[in-house]
C-alpha positions in Angstrom: 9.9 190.2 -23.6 11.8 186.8 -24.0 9.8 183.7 -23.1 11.2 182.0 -20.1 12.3 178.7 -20.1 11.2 176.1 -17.4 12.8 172.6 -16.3 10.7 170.0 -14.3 13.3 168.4 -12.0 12.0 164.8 -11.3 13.2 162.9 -8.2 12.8 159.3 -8.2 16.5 158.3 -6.4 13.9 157.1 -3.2 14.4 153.6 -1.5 10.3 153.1 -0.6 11.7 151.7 2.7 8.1 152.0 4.2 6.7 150.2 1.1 7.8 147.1 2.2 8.8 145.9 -1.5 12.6 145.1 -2.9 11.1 147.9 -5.4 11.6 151.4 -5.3 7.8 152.8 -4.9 8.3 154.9 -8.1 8.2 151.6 -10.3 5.6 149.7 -8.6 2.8 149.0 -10.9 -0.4 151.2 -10.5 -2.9 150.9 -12.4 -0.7 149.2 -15.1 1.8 151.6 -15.6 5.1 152.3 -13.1 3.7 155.2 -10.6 6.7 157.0 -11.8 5.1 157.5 -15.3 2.3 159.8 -14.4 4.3 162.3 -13.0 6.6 162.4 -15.9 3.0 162.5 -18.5 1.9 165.2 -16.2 5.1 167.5 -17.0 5.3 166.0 -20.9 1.7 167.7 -21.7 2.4 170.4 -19.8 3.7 174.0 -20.8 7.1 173.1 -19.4 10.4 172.8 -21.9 12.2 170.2 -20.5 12.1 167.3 -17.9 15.1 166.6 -15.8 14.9 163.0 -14.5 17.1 162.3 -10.8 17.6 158.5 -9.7 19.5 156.0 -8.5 22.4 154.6 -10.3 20.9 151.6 -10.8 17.9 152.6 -12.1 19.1 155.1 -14.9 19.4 152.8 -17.9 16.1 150.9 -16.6 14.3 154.8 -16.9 15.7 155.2 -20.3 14.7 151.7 -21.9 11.9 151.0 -20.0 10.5 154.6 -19.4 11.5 157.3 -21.3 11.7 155.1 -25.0 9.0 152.7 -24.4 6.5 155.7 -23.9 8.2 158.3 -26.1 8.5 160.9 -23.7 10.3 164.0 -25.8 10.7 166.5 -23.3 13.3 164.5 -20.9 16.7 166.4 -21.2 18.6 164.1 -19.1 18.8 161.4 -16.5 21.0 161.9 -13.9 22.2 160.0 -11.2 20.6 161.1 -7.3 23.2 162.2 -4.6 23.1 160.4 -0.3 20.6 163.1 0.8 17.2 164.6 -0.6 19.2 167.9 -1.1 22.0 166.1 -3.0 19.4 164.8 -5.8 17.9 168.0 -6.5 21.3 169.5 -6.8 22.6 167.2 -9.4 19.2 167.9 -11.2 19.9 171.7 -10.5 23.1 171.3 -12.7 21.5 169.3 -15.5 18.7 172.1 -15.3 21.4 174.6 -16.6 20.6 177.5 -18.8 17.0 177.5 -17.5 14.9 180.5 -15.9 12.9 178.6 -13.5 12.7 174.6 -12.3 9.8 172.8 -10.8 10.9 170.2 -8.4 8.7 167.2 -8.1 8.7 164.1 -6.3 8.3 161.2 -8.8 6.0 159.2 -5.8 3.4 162.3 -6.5 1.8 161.1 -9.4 -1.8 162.7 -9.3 -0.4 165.8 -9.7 -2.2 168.0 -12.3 -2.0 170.4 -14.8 -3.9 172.9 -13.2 -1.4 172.7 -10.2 1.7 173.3 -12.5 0.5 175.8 -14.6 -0.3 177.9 -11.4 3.2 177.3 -10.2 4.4 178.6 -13.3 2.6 182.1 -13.0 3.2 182.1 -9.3 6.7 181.4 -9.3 7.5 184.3 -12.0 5.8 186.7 -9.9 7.2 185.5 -6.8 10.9 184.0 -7.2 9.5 180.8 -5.3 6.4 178.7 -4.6 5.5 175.6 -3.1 2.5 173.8 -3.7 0.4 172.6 -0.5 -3.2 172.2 1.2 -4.4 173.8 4.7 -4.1 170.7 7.3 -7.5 169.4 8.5 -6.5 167.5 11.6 -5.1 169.4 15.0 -1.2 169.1 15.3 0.1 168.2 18.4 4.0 169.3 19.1 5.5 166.3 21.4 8.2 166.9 24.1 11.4 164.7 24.1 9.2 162.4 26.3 6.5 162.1 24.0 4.4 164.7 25.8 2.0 167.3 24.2 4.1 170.3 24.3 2.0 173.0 22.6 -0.9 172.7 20.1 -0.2 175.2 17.0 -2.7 177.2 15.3 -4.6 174.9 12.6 -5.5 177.7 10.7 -1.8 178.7 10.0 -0.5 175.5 9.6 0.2 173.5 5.8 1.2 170.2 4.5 4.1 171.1 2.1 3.9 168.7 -1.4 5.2 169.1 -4.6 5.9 171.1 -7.2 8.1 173.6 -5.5 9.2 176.3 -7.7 12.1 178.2 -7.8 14.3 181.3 -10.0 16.9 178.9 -11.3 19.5 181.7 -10.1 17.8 182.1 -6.4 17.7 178.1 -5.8 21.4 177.9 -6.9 22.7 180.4 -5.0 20.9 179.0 -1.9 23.0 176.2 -2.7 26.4 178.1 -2.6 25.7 179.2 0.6 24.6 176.0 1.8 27.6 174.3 1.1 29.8 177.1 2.0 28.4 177.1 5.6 28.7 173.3 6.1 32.1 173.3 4.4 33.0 175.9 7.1 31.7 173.4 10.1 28.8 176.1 10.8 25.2 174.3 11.7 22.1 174.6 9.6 19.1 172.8 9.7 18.1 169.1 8.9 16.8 169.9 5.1 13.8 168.1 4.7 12.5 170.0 1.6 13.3 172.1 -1.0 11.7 175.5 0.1 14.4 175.0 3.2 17.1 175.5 1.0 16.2 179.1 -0.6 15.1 179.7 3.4 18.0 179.2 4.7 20.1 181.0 2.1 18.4 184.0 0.9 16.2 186.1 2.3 13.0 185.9 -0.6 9.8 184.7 1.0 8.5 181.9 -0.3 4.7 181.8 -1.4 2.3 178.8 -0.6 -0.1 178.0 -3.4 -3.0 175.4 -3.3 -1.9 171.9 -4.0 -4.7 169.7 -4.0 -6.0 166.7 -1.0 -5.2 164.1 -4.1 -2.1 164.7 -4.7 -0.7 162.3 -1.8 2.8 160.7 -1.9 2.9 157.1 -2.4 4.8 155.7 0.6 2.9 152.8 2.1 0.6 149.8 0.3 -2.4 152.0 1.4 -1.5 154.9 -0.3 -0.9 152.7 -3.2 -5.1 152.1 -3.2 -6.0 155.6 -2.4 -3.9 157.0 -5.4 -5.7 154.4 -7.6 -9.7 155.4 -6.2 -8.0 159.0 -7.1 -7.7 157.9 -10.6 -10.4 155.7 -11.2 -12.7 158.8 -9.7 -10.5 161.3 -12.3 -11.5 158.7 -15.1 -15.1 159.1 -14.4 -15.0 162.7 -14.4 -13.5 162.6 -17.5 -16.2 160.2 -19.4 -18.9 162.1 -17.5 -17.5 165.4 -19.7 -17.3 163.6 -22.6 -20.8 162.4 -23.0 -22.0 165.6 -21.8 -20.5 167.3 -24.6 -21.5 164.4 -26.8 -25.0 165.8 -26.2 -24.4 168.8 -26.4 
C-alpha cells in the first residue's frame, strides 16, 4: 500500500481585532518567540510532509524572512496569500495543498497544539474521511432568544467546543468546495461558515468524527489568553525536566 501524503494547512491571514494590538495576534511575542512559530514547530516535527502557510498579503515576505528562514523550517511548501472570509483562506491553502491525500487545517493562534493531537488526527482521518479535534464543554450553554432571553438549555453532555486540527480527504474537502461555490454562485442560501467541518457538512454527506483535542490547546484572542497559553508552557516545560531527571536516575 502507498504511503499517503499529508499537508498541514496553516491559517494565520487573522486581524487579532480583539487583541487590542496594531499586531496580528499570530506575531505577538510569547514567550520570546512569534505565537505563530509553535504551531508551525508542532507540524515541522511531526509525521506530516509538508506545511502550507495562509496569510495576509502583507505578512508573506515578513513569514518568509522572519519565520520560515530565520528558524529553518524545511517542511513549508508555500506561503500563500489568505482570501476576505475564513473559508476563502483555507481554500487558497486547499489549492497550494495539491497532489496531497489528506490536509490538516490549523489555526496559526492555536499554538499548544501537540503531537499527540496530530498524530491521532492522522489515523482518525484515514479511517474516517474527516475529523475535527475538540473537548466536551464543562460549563451549561444557554441558547438566547432575539431579545436576549434563555430560549432552551442543550444537553451538556452532547455538546463540544470545536478547535483545531480539522482533518479532511483532500478529494472530500474540495469537492465540498465545488458545491459550495456552485450553490452561492447560483444565489441559493447556505449557512454562515464558521469552520471548516461546515464545509464538508454542507456539501457531502460523510459524517464527520470528533476526536479529543485537549483543554490547553486555547486560541489566542485576547491579552488574557496571551498569559494562559504561556502558564500552559511554562507547566509543559516542567513536565519535561521532571522526565528528564527521572530518567537521569534511572
Amino acid at each position: 500500500m502507498d504511503k499517503k501524503k499529508y499537508t498541514a494547512i496553516i491559517l494565520s491571514a487573522g486581524t487579532g481585532s480583539r487583541m487590542k494590538s496594531n499586531m496580528p495576534k499570530q506575531y505577538m511575542e510569547l514567550l520570546g518567540q512569534p505565537v505563530i512559530y509553535y504551531s508551525i514547530k508542532a507540524f515541522e516535527d511531526s509525521p506530516v510532509d509538508e506545511i502550507v502557510i495562509v496569510c495576509s498579503a502583507d505578512y508573506i515576505e515578513y513569514f518568509r524572512h522572519s519565520i520560515i528562514e530565520k528558524y529553518g523550517f524545511k517542511k513549508v511548501k508555500a506561503i500563500v496569500q489568505g482570501g476576505k472570509e475564513r473559508y476563502n483562506s483555507v481554500y487558497e491553502g486547499l489549492k497550494a495543498a495539491n497532489g496531497t491525500d489528506y490536509v490538516l487545517i490549523h489555526d496559526g493562534a492555536r499554538p499548544l497544539v501537540d503531537n499527540e493531537i496530530i498524530v491521532r488526527s492522522m489515523h482518525t482521518v484515514e479511517k474516517e474521511k474527516a475529523c475535527v479535534a475538540g473537548m466536551p464543554v464543562k460549563d451549561t450553554i444557554k441558547v438566547s432568544d432575539e431579545l436576549g432571553y434563555s430560549a432552551n438549555t442543550p444537553d451538556r453532555k452532547s455538546l463540544w467546543q470545536i478547535q483545531t486540527p480539522q482533518c479532511f480527504e483532500y478529494d472530500l474537502l474540495a469537492q465540498s468546495y465545488d458545491k459550495l461555490f456552485s450553490d452561492m454562485s447560483y444565489g441559493k442560501n447556505v449557512p454562515a461558515i464558521t469552520d471548516d467541518a461546515m464545509i464538508v457538512e454542507y456539501g457531502s454527506d460523510t459524517k464527520v468524527k470528533l476526536i479529543e483535542g485537549s483543554y490547553e490547546n486555547i486560541k489566542v484572542t485576547t491579552p488574557e489568553d496571551m498569559g494562559i497559553a504561556e502558564l500552559f508552557f511554562k507547566e509543559t516545560q516542567k513536565n519535561v525536566k521532571k522526565i528528564e531527571i527521572s530518567v537521569d536516575i534511572l
